[in-house]
N, C-alpha and C positions, 0 to 999 in steps of 0.2 A: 712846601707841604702844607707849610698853617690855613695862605691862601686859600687851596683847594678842599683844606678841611670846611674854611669857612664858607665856600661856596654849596658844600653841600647840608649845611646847617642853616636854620632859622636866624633875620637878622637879629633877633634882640638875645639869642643865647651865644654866652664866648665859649670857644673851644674848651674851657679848661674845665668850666659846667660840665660841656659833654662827656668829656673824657673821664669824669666823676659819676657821671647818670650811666655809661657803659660797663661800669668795674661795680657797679653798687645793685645793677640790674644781675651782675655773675653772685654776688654774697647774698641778695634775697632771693633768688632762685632758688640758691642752696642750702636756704633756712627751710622756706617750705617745702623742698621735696622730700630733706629729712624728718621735718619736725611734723609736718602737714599742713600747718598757716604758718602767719607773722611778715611773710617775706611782701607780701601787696603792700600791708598797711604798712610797712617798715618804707617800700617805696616810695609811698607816695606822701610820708610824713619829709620825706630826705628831697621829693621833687618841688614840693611846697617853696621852700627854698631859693631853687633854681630855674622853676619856668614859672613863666606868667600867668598869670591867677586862671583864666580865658582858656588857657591850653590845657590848664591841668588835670583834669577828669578826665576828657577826650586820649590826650596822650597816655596817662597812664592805663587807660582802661585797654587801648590799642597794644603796649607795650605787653601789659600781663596776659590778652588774648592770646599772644602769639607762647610765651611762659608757661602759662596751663593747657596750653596745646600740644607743646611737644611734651609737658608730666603724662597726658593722659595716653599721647602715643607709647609711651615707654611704658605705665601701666595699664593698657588697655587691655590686659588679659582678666584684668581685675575690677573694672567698672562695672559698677550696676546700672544695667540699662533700662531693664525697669522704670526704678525712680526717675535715674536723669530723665527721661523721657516726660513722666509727670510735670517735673519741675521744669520746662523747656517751656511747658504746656500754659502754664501761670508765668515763667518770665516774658512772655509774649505781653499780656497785656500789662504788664508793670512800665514797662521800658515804655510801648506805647502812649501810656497816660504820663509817665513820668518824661518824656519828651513833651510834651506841650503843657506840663501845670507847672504854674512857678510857684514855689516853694515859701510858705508867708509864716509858718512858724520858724520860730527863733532856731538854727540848727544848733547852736548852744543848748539847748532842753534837750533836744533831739539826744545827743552826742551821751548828753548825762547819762537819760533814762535806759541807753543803748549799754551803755559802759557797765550801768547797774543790774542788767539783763542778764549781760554775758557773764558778769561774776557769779550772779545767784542760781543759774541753769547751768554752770560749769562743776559746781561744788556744791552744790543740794540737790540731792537722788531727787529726780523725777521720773518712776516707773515707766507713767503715760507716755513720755521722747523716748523711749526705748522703741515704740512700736507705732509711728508715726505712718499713716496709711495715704494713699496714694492722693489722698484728696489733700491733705495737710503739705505735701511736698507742693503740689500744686501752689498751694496756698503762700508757703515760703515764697517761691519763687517768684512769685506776684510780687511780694511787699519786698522782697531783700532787692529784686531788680530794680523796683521803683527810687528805694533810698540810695540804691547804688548810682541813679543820675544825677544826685547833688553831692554823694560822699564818698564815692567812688571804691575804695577798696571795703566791702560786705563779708569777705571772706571770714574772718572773726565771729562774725552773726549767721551765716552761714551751720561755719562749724560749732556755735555752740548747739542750734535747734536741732542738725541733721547728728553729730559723730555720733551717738547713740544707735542708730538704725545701720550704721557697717559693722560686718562681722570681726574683721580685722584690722591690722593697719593700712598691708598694701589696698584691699577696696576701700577702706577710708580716704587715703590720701589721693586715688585712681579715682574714686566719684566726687571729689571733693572738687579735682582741677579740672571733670568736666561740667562740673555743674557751672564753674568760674568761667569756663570756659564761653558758654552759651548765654551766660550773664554780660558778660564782656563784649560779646560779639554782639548782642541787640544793642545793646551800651553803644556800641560805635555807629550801628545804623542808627536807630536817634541823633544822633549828635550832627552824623552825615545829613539827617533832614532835614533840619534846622540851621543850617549853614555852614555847619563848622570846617574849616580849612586844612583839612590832613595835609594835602601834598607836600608842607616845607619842610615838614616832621619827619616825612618817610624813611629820608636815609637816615635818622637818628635812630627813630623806631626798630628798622630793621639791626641796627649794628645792640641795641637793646634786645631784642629779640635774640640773636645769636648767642649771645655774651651768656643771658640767661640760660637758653638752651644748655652748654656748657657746665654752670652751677648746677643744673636740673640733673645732668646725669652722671657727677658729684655726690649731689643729697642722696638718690635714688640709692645708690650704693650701702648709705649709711641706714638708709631705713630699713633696707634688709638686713640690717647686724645688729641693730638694736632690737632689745628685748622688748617683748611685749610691752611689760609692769612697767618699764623705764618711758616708755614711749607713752604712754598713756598721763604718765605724771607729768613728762615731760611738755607736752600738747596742752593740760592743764593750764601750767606757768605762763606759757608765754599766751596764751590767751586771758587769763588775767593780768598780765606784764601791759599789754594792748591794752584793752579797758580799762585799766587805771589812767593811761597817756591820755584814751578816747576823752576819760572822765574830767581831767586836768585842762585838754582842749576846751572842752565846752565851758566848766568854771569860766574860763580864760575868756570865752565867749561873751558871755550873760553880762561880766562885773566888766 
């Protein structure tokens, strides 16, 4: 059995990685389908780890395509289409430009200024992100896709400029995984432009893909039983929970 496990894996990852990057793909699935974020950046802090610096973005960003695709099918009676549409409209040229510019600030600044963003637009009322108009989604979209080709999981930065502008939870968390979704999916054609080598990933990817699937409709369950007030605090936490790590990374960076 191990053989053929290893035959359908990558040669520089051991089976016991994978079988850790498949059970870890099922528990962040199921953080964000409940909670709404955490589960990408939870990812791809745990893939850090385990695949090669080189696969790292490409895969994960592959991995949570397929994770925010099957949340969005499960809540797609709840997506604003609208927006996403906007924001499809600006992740286009982010991904774009952010596939062929290399990246000359220090991402340690980056990581900081990002971390101190998400805390201060999570927890100090800003009327103006309540009513973010179609041109500013646009706008997101541009800048969150672009930083999402050196730092992969956005989703954090994402939800702090947009959860304001969904009425509820379930289209929070239903526009939230297609926006990811579309983020993700330009994310991997870039990478496909530029050389990058999917095929030895696939059968990882795909059995990541499932797994999560699995956690997604898990969470999904839970988010319909939690209460508004609780969900809301909740979504607070672990986005500042992120941004303090984001913030820690980057220190970590710089010194």
């Amino acid at each position: 059995m191990e053989p053929l496990l290893h035959l359908l894996l990558p040669e520089s990852l051991p089976v016991q990685f994978a079988a850790l990057l498949i059970a870890a793909s099922l528990v962040t699935s199921f953080i964000t389908a409940s909670v709404g974020i955490g589960g990408g950046a939870a990812m791809i802090a745990l893939m850090s780890y385990l695949v090669p610096a080189a696969a790292l973005i490409p895969v994960h960003g592959a991995v949570q395509l397929g994770s925010n695709a099957g949340r969005t099918f499960i809540l797609r009676a709840h997506v604003d289409r609208v927006r996403i549409a906007a924001f499809a409209a600006g992740a286009v040229f982010g991904a774009a430009v952010g596939a062929v510019i290399a990246v000359r600030i220090s991402s340690g600044f980056i990581l900081v200024g990002l971390g101190l963003f998400i805390i201060a637009s999570t927890w100090i009322p800003v009327r103006r992100m309540a009513a973010i108009k179609m041109r500013g989604f646009a706008a997101i979209g541009a800048l969150t896709t672009f930083l999402g080709m050196f730092f992969g999981a956005t989703g954090p930065i994402n939800a702090a400029l947009l959860s304001s502008s969904f009425a509820d939870r379930q289209t929070l968390v239903g526009s939230l995984a297609a926006l990811m979704s579309i983020q993700h999916g330009f994310k991997i054609v870039g990478f496909a432009a530029v050389g990058f080598a999917f095929a030895p990933w696939l059968p990882l990817i795909g059995l990541m893909i499932a797994s999560g699937f699995i956690g997604t409709l898990a969470g999904s369950r839970l988010l319909h039983a939690l209460p508004e007030k609780g969900f809301r605090l909740a979504f607070k936490i672990v986005l500042t929970v992120l941004s303090i790590g984001m913030i820690q990374r980057g220190v970590n960076i710089v010194y």
